[in-house]
Phi, psi and omega in degrees: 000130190276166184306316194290355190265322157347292187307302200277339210265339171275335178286326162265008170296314175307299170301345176317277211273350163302332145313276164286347146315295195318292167242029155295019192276331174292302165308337169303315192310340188271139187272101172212134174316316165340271190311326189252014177263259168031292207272345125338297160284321191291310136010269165325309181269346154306306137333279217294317191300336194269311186282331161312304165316289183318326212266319171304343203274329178274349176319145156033040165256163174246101159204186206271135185086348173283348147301315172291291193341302197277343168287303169307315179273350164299280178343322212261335191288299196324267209288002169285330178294336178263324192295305178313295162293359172257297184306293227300299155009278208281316184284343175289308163295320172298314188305338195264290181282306205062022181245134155307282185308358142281357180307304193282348176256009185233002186245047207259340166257012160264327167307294176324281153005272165323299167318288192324276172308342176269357188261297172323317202265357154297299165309333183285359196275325183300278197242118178261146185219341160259321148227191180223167173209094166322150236277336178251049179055062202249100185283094216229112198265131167287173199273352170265350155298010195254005184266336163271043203214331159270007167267290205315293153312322161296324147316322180254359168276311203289330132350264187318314181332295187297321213258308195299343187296303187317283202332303201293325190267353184209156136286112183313181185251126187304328225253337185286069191262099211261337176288321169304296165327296190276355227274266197303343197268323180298313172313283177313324163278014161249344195274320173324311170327259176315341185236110180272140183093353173265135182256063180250350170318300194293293198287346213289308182306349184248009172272306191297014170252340198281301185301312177289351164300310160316291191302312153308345171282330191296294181334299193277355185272320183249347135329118173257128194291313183306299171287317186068033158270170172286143169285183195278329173281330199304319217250332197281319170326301157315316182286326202263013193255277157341311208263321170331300157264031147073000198293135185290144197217191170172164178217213211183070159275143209256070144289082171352104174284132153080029203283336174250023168267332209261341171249341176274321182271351180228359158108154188306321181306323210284332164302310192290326210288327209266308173292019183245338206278334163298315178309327197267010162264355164280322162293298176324305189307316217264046181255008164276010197089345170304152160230136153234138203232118182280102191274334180186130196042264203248000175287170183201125155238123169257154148258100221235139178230100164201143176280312171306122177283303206308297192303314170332307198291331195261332181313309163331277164334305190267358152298324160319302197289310165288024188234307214250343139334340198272319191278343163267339218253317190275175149226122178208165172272013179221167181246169144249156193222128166230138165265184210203161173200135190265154108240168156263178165291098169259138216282334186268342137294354122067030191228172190267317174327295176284329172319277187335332189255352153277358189237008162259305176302336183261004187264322153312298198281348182257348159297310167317293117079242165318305187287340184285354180274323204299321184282340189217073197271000000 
């Protein structure tokens, strides 16, 4: 690979993440281990696309200090190569989990790992064992360099690992397509593997930040921030995707009962506090192939692609049943109560309005309901 094509293919690495930096800055701005492992790596891989570029331009030039050079910034691409994909990791799991404190109990042999090689690329300064660099500044890389190329891939095995694990135990985030993600990054470093002399591993990493930056925009564009259910477009998107392909659906509106009583007597938190504690009796229920979705303040909808009223009748059921667990389980000064209203989508009226507005009518009467037992208990 010639220099000048070097220069550009990393020079659009640079513009890359200089660019998503740029317009991620506002969201860099909320203080979360997320957001600065994000603005870390994008970082990095800004670096790494620079130094990458240095280190062919110093290859087999002769001049005074350029075997180190050319030694450093190789040592230095190595251990960015390990460092980056471990953080990368690390942001896949928060993005999933959201707990910081499974980082150190659950990767504690990708650290070793990351020691371990980076103790190897010390050494290498001494005695070489992952490359060399000949006396006429030549860079010619060894066969134990290739074990670090093979942490790396684990690094990214252990990536699919984690999101497949979620997808069994929750419902993943739709928009997190981590295969996509790791795609070009996988690629690119691989081709580097095999074809010596090519530099696309470093731009390969900056499309694949690119891509995941996309896929977080998606998130946030269809995520309702409060609850962390799919929103009311998201759902408008789903319905009208379905009836598109013809698939037979029904659905499940979900309403707080008694939602400004629960904020005039405990205040907006305890309001907010009462809508995320429904999204998560709602998260628990919709692990059948249902989606639930927050249509609008204190409504709630699942959705289901089934032809059968019964599985609607037992989804029901066990939303009741996950309602009144939930309500033993907290001590809060308030209860929760929700009414429910069932319709299907019928295909000879054949618009999304009336689905919604029969599941809104049957969602008044069990409300109505309700309130007449809450006055006359």
């Amino acid at each position: 690979m010639e220099l000048r094509a070097v220069c550009i293919s990393n020079g659009i690495g640079v513009l890359l993440m200089s660019f998503l930096l740029y317009v991620s800055r506002t969201r860099r701005q909320r203080p979360s281990y997320k957001n600065r492992i994000f603005t870390f790596v994008a970082l990095g891989v800004l670096v790494a696309c620079i130094i990458e570029a240095c280190s062919f331009i110093v290859d087999s030039r002769i001049f005074p200090g350029g075997r180190f050079l050319n030694y450093a910034t190789n040592a230095c691409l190595f251990t960015a190569g390990l460092v980056l994909p471990l953080f990368v990791l690390f942001y896949v799991d928060l993005g999933l989990y959201g707990d910081p404190e499974r980082i150190p109990k659950c990767y504690r042999l990708h650290v070793v790992l990351l020691i371990l090689m980076n103790l190897v690329n010390v050494i290498n300064f001494f005695v070489p064992v992952s490359f060399y660099v000949t006396e006429e500044n030549v860079y010619h890389r060894l066969p134990v360099g290739y074990i670090f190329y093979i942490v790396i891939f684990f690094y990214a095995a252990s990536g699919i690992y984690v999101k497949r694990r979620y997808g069994k135990e929750r419902v993943a985030h739709r928009f997190f397509v981590i295969e996509a993600f790791l795609l070009p990054i996988v690629l690119g470093t691989l081709l580097q593997i095999f074809f010596y002399g090519l530099s696309l591993a470093w731009p390969c990493c900056a499309i694949g930040l690119t891509f995941l930056y996309m896929m977080q925009q998606n998130e946030l564009a269809y995520i309702d921030s409060l609850v962390g259910l799919f929103n009311r477009q998201y759902m408008d998107d789903v319905l009208s995707s379905w009836i598109r392909k013809g698939y037979a659906f029904g659905g499940i509106m979900i309403d707080v009962d008694h939602f400004k009583s629960i904020n005039d007597a405990y205040g907006h938190s305890e309001g907010d506090h009462a809508l995320i504690r429904t999204a998560d009796i709602l998260k628990s229920v919709a692990k059948d192939g249902s989606l639930a979705f927050r249509f609008a303040g204190d409504e709630f909808v699942l959705l289901k692609r089934t032809a059968n009223p019964q599985e609607l009748e037992e989804l029901a059921k066990k939303l009741e049943e996950t309602l009144e667990e939930t309500n033993r389980a907290h001590d809060v000064p308030w209860h929760l109560s929700l009414s429910c209203g069932i319709s299907f989508f019928d295909r000879k009226a054949g618009n999304v309005d009336s689905f919604l507005k029969a599941m809104d009518t049957q969602l008044y009467i069990t409300k109505k309901q309700h309130h007449l037992l809450s006055r006359n208990p």
